[in-house]
GULO-803109 format. One line per 8 residues: number of its first residue (from 1); their letters; for each residue x, z, y of N, C-alpha, C, O. Coordinates in Angstrom, 1 decimal. Example, Ala and Ser with C-alpha at 12.3 -4.5 7.8 and 13.67 -1.06 7.14 Angstrom:
2
1 = AS = 13.2,7.8,-5.7,12.3,7.8,-4.5,13.2,7.8,-3.3,14.2,8.5,-3.3 ~ 12.8,7.1,-2.2,13.7,7.1,-1.1,12.9,7.9,0.0,13.4,8.0,1.1
***
This chain:
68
1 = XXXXXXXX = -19.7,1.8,-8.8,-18.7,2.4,-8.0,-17.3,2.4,-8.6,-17.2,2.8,-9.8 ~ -16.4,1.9,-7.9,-14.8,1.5,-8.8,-14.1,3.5,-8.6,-14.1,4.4,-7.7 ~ -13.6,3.4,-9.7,-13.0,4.7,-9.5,-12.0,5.4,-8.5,-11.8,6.6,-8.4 ~ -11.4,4.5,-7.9,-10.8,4.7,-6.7,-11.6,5.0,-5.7,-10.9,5.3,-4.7 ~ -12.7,5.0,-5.5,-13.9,5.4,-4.6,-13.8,6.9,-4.6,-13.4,7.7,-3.7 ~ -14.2,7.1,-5.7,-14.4,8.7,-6.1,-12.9,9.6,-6.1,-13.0,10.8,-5.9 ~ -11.6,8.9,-6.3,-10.7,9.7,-6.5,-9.8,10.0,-5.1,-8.9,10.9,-4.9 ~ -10.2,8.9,-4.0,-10.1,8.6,-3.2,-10.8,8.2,-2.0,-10.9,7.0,-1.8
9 = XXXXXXXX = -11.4,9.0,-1.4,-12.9,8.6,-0.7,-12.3,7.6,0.6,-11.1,7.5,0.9 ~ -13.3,6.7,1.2,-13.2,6.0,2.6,-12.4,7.1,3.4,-12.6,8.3,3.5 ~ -11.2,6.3,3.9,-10.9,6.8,5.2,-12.2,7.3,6.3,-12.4,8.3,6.9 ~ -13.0,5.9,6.1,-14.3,5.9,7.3,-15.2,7.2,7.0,-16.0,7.7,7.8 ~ -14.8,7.8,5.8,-16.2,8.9,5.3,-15.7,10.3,6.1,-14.7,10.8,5.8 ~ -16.4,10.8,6.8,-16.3,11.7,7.4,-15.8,13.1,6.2,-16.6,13.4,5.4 ~ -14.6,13.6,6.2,-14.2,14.3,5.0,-13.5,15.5,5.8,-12.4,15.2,6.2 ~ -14.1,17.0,6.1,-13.5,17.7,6.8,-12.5,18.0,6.6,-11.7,18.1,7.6
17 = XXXXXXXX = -12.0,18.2,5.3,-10.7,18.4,4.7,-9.5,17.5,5.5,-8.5,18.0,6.1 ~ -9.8,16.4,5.4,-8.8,15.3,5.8,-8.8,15.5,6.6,-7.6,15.1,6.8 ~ -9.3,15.9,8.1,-9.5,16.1,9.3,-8.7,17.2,9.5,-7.9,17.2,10.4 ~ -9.0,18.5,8.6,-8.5,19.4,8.9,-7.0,19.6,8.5,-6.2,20.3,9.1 ~ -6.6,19.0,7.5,-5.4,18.9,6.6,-4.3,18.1,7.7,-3.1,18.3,7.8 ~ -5.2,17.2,8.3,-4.6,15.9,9.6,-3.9,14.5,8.8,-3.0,13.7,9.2 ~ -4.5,14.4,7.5,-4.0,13.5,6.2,-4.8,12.6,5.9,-5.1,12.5,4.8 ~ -5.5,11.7,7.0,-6.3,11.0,7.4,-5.8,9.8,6.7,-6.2,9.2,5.8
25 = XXXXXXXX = -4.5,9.6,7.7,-4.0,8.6,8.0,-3.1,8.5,6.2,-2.9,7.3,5.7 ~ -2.8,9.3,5.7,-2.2,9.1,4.4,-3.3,8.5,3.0,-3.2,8.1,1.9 ~ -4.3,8.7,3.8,-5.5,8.6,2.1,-5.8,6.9,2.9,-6.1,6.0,2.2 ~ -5.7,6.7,4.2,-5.9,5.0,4.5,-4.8,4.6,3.8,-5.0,3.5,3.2 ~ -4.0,5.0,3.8,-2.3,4.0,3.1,-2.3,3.9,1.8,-1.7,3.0,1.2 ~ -3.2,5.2,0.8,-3.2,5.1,-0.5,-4.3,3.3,-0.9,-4.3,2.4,-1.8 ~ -5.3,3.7,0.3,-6.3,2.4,0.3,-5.4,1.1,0.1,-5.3,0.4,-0.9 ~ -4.8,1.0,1.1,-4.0,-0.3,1.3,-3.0,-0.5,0.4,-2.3,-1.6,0.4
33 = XXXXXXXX = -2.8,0.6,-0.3,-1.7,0.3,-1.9,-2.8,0.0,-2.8,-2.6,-0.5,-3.9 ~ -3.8,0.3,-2.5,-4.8,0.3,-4.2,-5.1,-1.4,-3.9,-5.1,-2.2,-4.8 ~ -5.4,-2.0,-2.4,-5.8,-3.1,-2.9,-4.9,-4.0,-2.6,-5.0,-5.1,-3.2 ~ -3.5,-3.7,-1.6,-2.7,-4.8,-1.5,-1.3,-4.8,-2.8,-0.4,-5.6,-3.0 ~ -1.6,-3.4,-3.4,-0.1,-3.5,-4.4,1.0,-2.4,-3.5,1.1,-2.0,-2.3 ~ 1.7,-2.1,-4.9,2.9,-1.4,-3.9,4.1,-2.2,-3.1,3.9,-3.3,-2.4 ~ 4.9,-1.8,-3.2,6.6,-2.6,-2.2,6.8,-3.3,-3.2,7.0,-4.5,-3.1 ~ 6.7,-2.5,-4.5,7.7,-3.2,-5.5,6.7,-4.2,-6.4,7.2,-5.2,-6.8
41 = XXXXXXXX = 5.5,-4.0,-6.7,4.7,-5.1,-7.3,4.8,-6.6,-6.2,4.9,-7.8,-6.7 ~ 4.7,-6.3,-4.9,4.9,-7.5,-3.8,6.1,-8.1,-4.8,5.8,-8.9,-5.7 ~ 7.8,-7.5,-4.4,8.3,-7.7,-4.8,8.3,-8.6,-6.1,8.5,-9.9,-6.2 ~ 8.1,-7.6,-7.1,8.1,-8.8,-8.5,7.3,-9.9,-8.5,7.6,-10.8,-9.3 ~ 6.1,-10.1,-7.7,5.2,-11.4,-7.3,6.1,-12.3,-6.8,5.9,-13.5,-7.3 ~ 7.3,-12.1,-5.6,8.3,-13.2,-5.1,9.3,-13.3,-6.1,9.8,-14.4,-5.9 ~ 9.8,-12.7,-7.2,10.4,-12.9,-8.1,10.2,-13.8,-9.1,10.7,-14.9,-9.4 ~ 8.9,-13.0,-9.7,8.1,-13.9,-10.6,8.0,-15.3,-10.1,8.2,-16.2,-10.9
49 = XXXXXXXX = 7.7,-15.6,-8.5,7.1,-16.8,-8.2,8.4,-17.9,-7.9,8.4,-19.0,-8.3 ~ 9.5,-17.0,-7.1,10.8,-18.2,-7.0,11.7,-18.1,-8.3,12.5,-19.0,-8.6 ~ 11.6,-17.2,-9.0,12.8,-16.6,-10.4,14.6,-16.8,-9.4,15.8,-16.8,-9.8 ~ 14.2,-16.9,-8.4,15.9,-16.3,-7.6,16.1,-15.2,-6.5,15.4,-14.9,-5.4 ~ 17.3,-14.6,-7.1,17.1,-13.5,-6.6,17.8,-13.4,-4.9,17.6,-12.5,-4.1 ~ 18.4,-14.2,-4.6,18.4,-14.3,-3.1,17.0,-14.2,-2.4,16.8,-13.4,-1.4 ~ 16.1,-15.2,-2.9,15.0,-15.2,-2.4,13.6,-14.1,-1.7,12.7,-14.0,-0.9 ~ 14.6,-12.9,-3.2,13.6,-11.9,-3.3,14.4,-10.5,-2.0,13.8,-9.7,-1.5
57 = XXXXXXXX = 15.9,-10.8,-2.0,16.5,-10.4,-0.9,16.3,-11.1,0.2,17.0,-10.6,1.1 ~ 15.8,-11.9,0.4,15.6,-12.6,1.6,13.9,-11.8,2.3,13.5,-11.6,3.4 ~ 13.1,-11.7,1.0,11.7,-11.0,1.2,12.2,-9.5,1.6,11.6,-9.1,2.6 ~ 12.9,-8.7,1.2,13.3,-7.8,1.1,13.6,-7.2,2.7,13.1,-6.3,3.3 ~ 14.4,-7.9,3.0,15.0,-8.1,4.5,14.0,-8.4,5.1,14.2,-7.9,6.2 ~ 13.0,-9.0,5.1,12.4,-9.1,5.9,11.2,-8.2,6.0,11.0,-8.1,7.2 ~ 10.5,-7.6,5.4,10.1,-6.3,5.2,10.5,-5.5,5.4,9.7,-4.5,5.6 ~ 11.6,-5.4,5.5,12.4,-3.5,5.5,11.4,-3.2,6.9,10.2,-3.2,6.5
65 = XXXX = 11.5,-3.0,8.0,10.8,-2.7,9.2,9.5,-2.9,9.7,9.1,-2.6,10.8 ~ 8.9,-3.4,8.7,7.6,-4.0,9.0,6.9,-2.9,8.8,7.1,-2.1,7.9 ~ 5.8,-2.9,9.9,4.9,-1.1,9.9,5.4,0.3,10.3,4.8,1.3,10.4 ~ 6.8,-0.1,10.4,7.9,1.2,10.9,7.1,0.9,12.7,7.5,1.6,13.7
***
């Protein structure tokens, strides 16, 4: 069992707390940072990968509204 399991249970697990709290939807988004990375690790991955920093404003910009 990876420790993010335990410190952070399934959105899918029925968890009264989170139901009742209505912070459902905030423990799925901690999910989707644990496996996809934060804003800013994305970020340094386009940096690291072009080493120019237009490029990484160009990622940047394109992102801002995404998921809004």
């Amino acid at each position: 069992m990876q420790i993010n399991a335990v410190i952070f249970p399934s959105p899918t697990i029925k968890t009264p707390v989170l139901d009742h709290l209505g912070s459902r939807h905030r423990v799925a988004y901690v999910h989707k940072m644990l496996e996809h990375g934060t804003g800013a690790d994305r970020q340094l991955a386009v940096f690291e990968k072009t080493k120019k920093l237009a490029e990484l404003a160009s990622y940047i910009n394109s992102q801002y509204l995404v998921g809004i």
